[in-house]
N, C-alpha and C positions, 0 to 999 in steps of 0.2 A: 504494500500500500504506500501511496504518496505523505508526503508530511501534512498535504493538506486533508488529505482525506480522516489523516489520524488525530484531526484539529477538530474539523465536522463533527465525529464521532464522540471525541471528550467532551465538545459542546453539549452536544445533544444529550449523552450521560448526565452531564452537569446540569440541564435543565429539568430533565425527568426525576432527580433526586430531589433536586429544587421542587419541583411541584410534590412530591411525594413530601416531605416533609410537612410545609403549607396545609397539604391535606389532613395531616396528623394534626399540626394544631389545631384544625379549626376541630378536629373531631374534639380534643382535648379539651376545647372552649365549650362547645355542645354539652360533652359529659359534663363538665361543673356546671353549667343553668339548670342540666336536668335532673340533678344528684347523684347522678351513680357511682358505686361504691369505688373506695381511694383505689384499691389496684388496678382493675381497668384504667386509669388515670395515671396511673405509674408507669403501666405498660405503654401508654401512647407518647409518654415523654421521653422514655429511654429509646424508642425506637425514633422519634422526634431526633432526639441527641445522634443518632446514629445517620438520619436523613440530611443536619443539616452536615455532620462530619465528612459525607462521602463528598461532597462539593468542593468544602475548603481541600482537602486531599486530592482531590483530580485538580483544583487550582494550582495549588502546589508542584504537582507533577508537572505540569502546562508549563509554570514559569522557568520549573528549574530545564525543562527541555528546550525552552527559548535562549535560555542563557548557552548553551553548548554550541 
């Protein structure tokens, strides 16, 4: 594959985790108006924490492969 193709591609990663995470909170924001119980709520922020993590690390990867 070209460099740009493998550029497209981390984008694209990076916006679908992006919106994955987004989606998590807002479930996150949902469950506390509706009450439900703390772990379900726990579980959608660890996995939150893991949606927005995989972004900044593809960013990462990105920058340090621009520098090369």
């Amino acid at each position: 594959m070209t460099n740009m193709t493998n550029s497209k591609l981390l984008h694209a990663g990076i916006a679908l985790m992006g919106a994955g995470a987004a989606g998590i909170i807002f479930a996150a924001v949902m469950e506390i108006q509706t009450g439900e119980p703390i772990y379900l709520l726990v579980m959608k922020i660890t996995a939150g924490l893991f949606g927005i993590g995989g972004p900044l690390f593809g960013l990462a990867i990105a920058r340090k492969s621009k520098r090369k």
